[in-house]
C-alpha positions in Angstrom: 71.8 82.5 99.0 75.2 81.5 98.1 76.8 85.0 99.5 74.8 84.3 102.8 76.1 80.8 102.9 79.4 81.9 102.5 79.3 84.4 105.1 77.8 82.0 107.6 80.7 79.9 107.3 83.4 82.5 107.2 81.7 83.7 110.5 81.2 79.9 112.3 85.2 79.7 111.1 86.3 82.6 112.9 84.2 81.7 115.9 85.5 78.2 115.8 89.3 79.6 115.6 88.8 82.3 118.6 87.2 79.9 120.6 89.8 77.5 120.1 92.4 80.2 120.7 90.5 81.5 124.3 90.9 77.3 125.4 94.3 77.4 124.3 94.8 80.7 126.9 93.6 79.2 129.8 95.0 75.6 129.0 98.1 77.2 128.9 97.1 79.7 132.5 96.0 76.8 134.0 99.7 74.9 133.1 101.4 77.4 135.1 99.3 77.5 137.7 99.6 73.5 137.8 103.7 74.0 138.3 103.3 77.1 140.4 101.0 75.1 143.1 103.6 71.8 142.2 106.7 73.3 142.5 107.0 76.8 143.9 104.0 77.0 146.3 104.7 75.7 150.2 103.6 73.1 151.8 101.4 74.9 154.3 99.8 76.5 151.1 99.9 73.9 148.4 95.7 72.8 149.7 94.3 75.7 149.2 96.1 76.9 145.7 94.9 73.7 144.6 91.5 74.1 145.9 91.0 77.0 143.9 92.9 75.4 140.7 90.4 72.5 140.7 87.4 75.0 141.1 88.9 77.2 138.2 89.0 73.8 136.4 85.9 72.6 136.7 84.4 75.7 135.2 86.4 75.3 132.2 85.0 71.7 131.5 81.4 73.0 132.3 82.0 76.5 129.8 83.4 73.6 127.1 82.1 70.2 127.3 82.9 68.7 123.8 86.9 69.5 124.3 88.9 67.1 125.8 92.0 69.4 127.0 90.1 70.7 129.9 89.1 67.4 131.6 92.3 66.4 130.5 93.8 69.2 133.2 90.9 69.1 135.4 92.2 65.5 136.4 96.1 66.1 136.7 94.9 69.2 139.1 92.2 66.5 141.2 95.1 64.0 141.6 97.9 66.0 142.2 95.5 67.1 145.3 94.9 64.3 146.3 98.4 63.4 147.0 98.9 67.0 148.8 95.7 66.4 151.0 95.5 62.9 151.3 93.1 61.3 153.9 89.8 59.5 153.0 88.9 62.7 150.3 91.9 62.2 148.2 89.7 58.6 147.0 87.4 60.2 146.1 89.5 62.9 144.1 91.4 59.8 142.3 88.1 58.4 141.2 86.5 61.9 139.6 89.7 62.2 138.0 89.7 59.0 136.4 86.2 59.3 135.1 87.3 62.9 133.7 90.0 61.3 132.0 87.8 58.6 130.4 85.5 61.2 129.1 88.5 63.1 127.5 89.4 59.6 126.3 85.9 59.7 124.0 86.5 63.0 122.8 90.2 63.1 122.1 92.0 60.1 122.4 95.2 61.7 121.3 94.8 65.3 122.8 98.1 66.2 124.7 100.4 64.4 123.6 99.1 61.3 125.1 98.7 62.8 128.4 95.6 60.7 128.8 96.9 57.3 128.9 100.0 59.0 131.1 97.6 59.9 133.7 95.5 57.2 133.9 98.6 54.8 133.9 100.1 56.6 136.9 96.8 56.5 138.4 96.8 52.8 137.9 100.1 52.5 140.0 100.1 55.0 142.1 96.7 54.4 143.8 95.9 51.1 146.4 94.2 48.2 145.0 91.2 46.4 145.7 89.0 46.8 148.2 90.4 50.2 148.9 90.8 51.6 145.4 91.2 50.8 141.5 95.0 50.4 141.6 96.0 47.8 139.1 99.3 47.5 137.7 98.6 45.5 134.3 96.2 48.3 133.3 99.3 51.0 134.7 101.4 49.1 132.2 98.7 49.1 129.4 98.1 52.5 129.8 101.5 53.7 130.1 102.8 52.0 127.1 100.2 53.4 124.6 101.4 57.0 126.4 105.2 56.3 125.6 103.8 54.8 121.6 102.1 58.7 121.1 105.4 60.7 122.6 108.1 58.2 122.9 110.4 61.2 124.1 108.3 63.3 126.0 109.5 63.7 129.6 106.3 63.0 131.2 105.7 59.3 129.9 109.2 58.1 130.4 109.2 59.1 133.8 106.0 57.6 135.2 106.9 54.5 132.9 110.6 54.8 134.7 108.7 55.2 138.0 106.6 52.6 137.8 109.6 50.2 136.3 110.8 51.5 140.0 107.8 50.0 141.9 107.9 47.1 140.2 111.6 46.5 141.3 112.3 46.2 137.4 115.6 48.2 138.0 117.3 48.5 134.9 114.1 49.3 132.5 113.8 51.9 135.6 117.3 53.6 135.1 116.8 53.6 131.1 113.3 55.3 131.3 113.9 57.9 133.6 117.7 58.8 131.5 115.2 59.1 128.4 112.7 61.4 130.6 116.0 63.3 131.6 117.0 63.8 128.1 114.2 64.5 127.0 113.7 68.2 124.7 112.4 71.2 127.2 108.8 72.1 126.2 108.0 75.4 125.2 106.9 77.8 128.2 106.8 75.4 130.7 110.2 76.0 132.9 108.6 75.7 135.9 106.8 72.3 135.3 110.1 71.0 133.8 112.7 72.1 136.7 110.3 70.3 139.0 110.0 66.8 137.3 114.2 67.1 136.6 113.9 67.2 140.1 112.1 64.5 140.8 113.7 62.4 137.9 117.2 62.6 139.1 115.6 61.7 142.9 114.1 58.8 141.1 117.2 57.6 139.3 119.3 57.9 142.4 116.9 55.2 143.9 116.9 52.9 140.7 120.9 53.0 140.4 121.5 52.3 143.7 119.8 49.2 143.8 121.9 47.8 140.7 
């Protein structure tokens, strides 16, 4: 009985670490798609690259409902949409995306590098307030600070915290945010999705210094 036991395990073990390995494959596929759509894809294209990215999505939270990374991605790719498509659907995309991110939230608080609380804080900001949406800018704040307390020098969370300084005409916290996100370490494989928010982080600090 022992030897059996033993092999059972050894076998659920190297289940467990392909399985994890396969997630980590099409986390990754799914990255580069994310900054190929983003970045590289035109305008006239961008809705129906990310129609397909959110339906490739989806099936990879349905195919592995107890991990958190999917959902996590599954919302980025729903409300990055929503700002291509707009209109009265993008709503509703901002709301699934949210609730996908709160899910992830019970699984894997930390999963991501904090990419959670970076998403839902940008959410919080970036999307109206009541009666039209959720937008609320205390809860951005929140949410964007515990992001910036898990990777203090990633490039993601110092630039929606810099952008959202921006918004809230807090200038100087604006410039100093988005010159950390600038400086911040390139992450491995992800050139594309880098280039693109250097980008957008220099247009963002041109606004902030121009209104010192």
């Amino acid at each position: 009985m022992k030897v059996k036991t033993i092999g059972i395990c050894c076998a659920l073990l190297f289940a467990s670490t392909a399985s994890l390995a396969d997630i980590n494959e099409d986390i990754v596929s799914i990255q580069h798609e994310w900054a190929k759509a983003n970045y590289e894809t035109p305008e006239s294209e961008q809705e129906k690259a990310f129609e397909e990215l959110v339906a490739e999505s989806r099936k990879l939270v349905e195919s592995n409902p107890g991990r958190a990374e999917p959902r996590v991605w599954l919302a980025i790719i729903l409300s990055t949409d929503a700002g291509v498509t707009g209109g009265f659907g993008a709503l509703g995309k901002v709301k699934e995306a949210r609730r996908e991110l709160e899910a992830a939230e019970k699984i894997d608080p930390d999963v991501l590098h904090g990419s959670i609380y970076t998403s839902l804080g940008s959410l919080y900001y970036q999307v109206p307030g009541w009666p039209i949406g959720f937008g609320d800018d205390e809860k951005a704040e929140e949410y964007l600070k515990k992001a910036l307390a898990i990777n203090p020098d990633g490039i993601d969370p110092n630039y929606f915290y810099g952008d959202f300084m921006l918004e809230e005409d807090n200038y100087q916290e604006a410039v100093k945010y988005l010159e950390k996100a600038a400086a911040a370490p390139a992450r491995p494989g992800r050139p594309v999705a880098d280039k693109g928010r250097q980008a957008e982080i220099q247009e963002k600090l041109q606004q902030a210094r121009k209104k010192l």
